[in-house]
C-alpha positions as a Markdown table, in Angstrom:
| # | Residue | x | y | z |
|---|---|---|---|---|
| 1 | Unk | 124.3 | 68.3 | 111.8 |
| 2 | Unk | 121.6 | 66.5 | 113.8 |
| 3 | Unk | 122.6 | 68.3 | 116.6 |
| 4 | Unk | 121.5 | 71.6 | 114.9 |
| 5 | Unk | 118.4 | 70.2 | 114.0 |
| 6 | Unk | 117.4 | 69.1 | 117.3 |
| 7 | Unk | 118.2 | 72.9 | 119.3 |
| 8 | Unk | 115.5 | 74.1 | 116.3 |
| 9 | Unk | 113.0 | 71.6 | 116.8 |
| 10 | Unk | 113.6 | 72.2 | 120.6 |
| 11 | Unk | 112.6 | 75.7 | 120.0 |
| 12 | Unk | 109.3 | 74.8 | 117.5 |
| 13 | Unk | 105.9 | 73.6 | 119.9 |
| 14 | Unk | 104.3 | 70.4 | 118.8 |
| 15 | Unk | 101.0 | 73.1 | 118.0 |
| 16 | Unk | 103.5 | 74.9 | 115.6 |
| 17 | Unk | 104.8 | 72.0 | 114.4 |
| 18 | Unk | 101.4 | 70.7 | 113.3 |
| 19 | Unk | 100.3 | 74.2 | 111.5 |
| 20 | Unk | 103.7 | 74.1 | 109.4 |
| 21 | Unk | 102.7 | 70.8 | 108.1 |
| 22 | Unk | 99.4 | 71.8 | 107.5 |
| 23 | Unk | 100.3 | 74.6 | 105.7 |
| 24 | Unk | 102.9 | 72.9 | 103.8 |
| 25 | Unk | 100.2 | 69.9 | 103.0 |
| 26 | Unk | 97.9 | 72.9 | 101.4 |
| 27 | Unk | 100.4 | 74.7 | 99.2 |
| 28 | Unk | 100.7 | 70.9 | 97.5 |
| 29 | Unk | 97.8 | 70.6 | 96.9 |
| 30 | Unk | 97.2 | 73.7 | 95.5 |
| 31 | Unk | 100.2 | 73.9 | 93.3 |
| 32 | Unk | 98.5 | 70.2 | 92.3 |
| 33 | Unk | 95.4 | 71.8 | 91.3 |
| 34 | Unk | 97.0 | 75.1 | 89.6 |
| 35 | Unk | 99.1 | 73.1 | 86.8 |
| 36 | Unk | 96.0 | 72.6 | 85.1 |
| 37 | Unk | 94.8 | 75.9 | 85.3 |
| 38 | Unk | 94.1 | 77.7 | 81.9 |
| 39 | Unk | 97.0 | 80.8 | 82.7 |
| 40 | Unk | 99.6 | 77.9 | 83.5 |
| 41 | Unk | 99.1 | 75.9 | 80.3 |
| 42 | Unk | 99.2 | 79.2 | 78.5 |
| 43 | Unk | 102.6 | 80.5 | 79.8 |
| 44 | Unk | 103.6 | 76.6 | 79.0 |
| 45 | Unk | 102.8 | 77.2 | 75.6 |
| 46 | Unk | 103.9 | 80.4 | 75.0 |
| 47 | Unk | 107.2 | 79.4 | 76.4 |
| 48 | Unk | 106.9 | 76.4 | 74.1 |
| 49 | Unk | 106.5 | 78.8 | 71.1 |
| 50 | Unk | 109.9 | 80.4 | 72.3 |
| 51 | Unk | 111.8 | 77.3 | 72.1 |
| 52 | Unk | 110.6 | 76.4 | 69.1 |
| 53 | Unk | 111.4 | 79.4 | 67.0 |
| 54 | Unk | 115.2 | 78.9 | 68.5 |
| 55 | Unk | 114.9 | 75.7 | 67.3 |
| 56 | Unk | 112.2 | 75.6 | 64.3 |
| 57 | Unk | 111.7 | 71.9 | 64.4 |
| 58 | Unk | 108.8 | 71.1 | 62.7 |
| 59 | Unk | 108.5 | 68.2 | 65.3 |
| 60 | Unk | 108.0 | 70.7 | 67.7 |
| 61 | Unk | 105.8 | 72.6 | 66.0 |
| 62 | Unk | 102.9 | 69.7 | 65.6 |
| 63 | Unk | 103.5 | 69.6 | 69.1 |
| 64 | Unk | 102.6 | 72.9 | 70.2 |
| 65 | Unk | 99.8 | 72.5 | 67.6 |
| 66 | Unk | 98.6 | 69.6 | 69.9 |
| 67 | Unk | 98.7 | 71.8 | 72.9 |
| 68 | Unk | 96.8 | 74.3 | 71.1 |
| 69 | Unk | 94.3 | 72.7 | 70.3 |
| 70 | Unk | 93.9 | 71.1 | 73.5 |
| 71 | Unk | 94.2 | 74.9 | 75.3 |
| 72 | Unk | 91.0 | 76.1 | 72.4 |
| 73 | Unk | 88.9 | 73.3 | 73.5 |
| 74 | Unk | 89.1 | 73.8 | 77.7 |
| 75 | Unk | 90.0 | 77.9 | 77.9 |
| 76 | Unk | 88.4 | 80.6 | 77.0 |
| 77 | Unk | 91.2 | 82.9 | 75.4 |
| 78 | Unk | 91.6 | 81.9 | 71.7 |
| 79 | Unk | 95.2 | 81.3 | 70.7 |
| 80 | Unk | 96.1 | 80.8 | 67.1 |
| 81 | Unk | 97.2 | 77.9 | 65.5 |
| 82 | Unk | 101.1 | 78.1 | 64.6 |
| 83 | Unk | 102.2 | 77.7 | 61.0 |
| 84 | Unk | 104.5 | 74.6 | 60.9 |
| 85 | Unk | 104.9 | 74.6 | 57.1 |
C-alpha cells in the first residue's frame, strides 16, 4: 500500500501539492461557514418536519418548534409554527 502511495506522490509537484491543500483548506472552511446559512437550517427543518410526522412525537415536535422559532428570528422567509397538540 505505501508503495502505491509513493509512485502517486512521485508523480504530484510540491507546487501541486501545495494548491490541493489549499484548496482543500478553503472548502472547510466554507462548508464551516455554510451550516449556518438560512437555506441549510431550512432544509434541516424541513427534514425535521418529515421525521416527525413518521414519528409524531410530541417531543419532537417542541423541538422543531424551537428551531422554528430560532429560524423566524435570524431569516427572512417566515415558516409557520407546527401544531404539536
Amino acid at each position: 500500500m505505501f508503495l502505491i502511495w509513493k509512485l502517486i506522490f512521485q508523480n504530484i509537484s510540491t507546487k501541486n501539492l501545495i494548491l490541493i491543500v489549499i484548496g482543500i483548506v478553503i472548502v472547510v472552511f466554507l462548508l464551516s461557514f455554510s451550516e449556518n446559512s438560512c437555506g441549510i437550517q431550512h432544509m434541516k427543518i424541513l427534514n425535521d418536519i418529515n421525521s416527525y410526522e413518521q414519528s409524531l412525537d410530541p417531543e419532537i415536535c417542541e423541538i422543531i418548534v424551537e428551531k422554528i422559532d430560532l429560524f423566524n428570528d435570524e431569516c427572512s422567509p417566515y415558516m409557520e409554527i407546527l401544531d404539536c397538540g
